[in-house]
N, C-alpha and C positions, 0 to 999 in steps of 0.2 A: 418510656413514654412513646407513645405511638399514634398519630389524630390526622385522620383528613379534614379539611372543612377547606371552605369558599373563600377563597383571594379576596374578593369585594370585603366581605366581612370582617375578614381577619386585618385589613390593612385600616379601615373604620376601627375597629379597638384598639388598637395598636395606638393612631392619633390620639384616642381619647386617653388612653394610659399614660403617653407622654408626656400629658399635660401637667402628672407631677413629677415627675422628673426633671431633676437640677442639674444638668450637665456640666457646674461649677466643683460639684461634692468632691472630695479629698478621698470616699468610700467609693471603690470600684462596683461592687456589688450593688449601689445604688443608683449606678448610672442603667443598673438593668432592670428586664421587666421580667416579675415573676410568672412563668408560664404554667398553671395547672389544670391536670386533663381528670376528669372524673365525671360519673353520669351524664354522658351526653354532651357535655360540656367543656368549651375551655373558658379558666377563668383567666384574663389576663390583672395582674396589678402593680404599679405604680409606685413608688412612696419615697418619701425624702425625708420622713421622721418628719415633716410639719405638713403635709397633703398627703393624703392617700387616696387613690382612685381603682376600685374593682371595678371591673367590666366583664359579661361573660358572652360569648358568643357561641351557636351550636356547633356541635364539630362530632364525628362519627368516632369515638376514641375506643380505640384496638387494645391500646395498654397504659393505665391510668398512669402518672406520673406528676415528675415538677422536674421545672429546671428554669434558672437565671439564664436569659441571652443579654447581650447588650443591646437597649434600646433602638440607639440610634443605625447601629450597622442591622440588626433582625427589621427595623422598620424600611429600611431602604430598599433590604432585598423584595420583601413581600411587598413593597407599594409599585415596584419595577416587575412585577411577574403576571402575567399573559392571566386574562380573566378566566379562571377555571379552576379547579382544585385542588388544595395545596397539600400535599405529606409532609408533617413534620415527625422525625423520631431521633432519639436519643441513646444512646449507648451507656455502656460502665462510668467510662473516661469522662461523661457531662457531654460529648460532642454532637452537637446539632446538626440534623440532616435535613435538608430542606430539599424538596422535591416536585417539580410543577411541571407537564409536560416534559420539552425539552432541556430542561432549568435544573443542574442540580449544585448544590451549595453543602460545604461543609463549614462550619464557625464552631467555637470553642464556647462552650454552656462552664456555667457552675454553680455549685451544687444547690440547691434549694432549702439546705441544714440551715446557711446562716443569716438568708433573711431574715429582715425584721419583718413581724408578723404589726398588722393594723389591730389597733387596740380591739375589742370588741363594742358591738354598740347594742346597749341593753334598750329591746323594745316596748319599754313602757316612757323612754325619755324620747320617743320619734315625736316629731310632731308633723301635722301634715299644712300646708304654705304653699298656695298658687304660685306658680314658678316667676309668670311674668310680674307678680307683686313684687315678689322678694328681688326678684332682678331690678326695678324699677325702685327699690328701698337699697339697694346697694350703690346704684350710680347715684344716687341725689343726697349720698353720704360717704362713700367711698374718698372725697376730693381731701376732705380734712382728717386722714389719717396722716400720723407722724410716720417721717422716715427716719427718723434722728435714734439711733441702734444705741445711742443712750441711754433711753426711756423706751424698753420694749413695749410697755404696758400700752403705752397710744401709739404702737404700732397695728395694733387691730381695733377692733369695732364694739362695741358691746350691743350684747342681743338682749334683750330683756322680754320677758312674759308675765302677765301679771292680769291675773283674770280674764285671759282673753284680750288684751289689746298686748301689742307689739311694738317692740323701740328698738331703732336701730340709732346707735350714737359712735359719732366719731370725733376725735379732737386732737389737734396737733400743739398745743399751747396759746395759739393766738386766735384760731375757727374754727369753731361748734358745728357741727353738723347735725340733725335730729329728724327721724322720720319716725313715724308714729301711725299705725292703724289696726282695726278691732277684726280677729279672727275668729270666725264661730267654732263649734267643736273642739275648742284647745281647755282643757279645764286644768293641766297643769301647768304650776308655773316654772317660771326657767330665769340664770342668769348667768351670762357667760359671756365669755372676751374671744374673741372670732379673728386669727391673725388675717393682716389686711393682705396677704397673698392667697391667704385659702378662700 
């Protein structure tokens, strides 16, 4: 693998992809971020088997590829490196080159065989939800999710759809939580349990 692209940008995905990443996992491989380079593109992603987060950002890719970095140390060096254009490439070995200017960095990749792959999402079950609604339906239900690792099931939220109106419910055993409002456009219905960290 081979990509130049822009420091500003690449250090912007980088945060976004972190955001699933659990720097507590027992799997090494998941304390990393999947780096892949194809058409134009690099995609960066994320995942902890309970979030997953793809990001893509443009990048001029010389030789398409993957490779696992570790988040935390690949995010450090590119949020530390001088505004301008960054070379990353890869060798046999998984070994990351990072390249900026006067800036050159070597770190140890690995392989991109045994990530876990983000399930697929079939696009007939998308639905489309003004962002600051759903934002605004998450915090005024979010409070009474269970933490209690006894009872997973009200550890998340349940999203429900049902002709067009929308329920967001959460419940810890003692406080109900319920927001409720009518989406145009949505003709299918939906029912599903939304863990309360995703």
């Amino acid at each position: 693998m081979k990509i130049i692209c822009n420091q500003k940008l690449l250090a912007n995905k980088i945060g976004i992809s972190q955001k699933a990443i659990n720097g507590k996992t027992t799997l090494e491989l998941l304390k990393g971020i999947l780096l892949s380079a194809k058409d134009g593109q690099l995609k960066l992603t994320g995942y902890d088997l309970e979030i997953g987060i793809e990001t893509y950002t443009q990048a001029e890719v010389i030789e398409e590829g993957e490779i696992v970095v570790n988040a935390r140390l690949f995010g450090d060096i590119i949020r530390k490196l001088p505004d301008s254009f960054v070379e990353i490439e890869t060798d046999a070995e998984n070994n990351v080159y990072i390249n900026c200017l006067n800036s050159r960095f070597k770190i140890k990749g690995d392989s991109a065989k045994e990530y876990p792959r983000l399930p697929e999402v079939n696009e007939e079950d998308l639905y489309n939800i003004p962002q600051d609604l759903l934002k605004n339906m998450i915090k005024q239900t979010v409070f009474a999710i269970s933490q209690d690792q006894t009872k997973p099931i009200l550890m998340g939220e349940l999203l429900e759809i049902v002709d067009g109106d929308i329920s967001l419910v959460a419940i810890d055993g003692y406080r109900l939580a319920v927001r409720s409002c009518k989406i145009d456009n949505i003709t299918n219905n939906a029912k599903v349990i939304i863990p309360g960290k995703a």
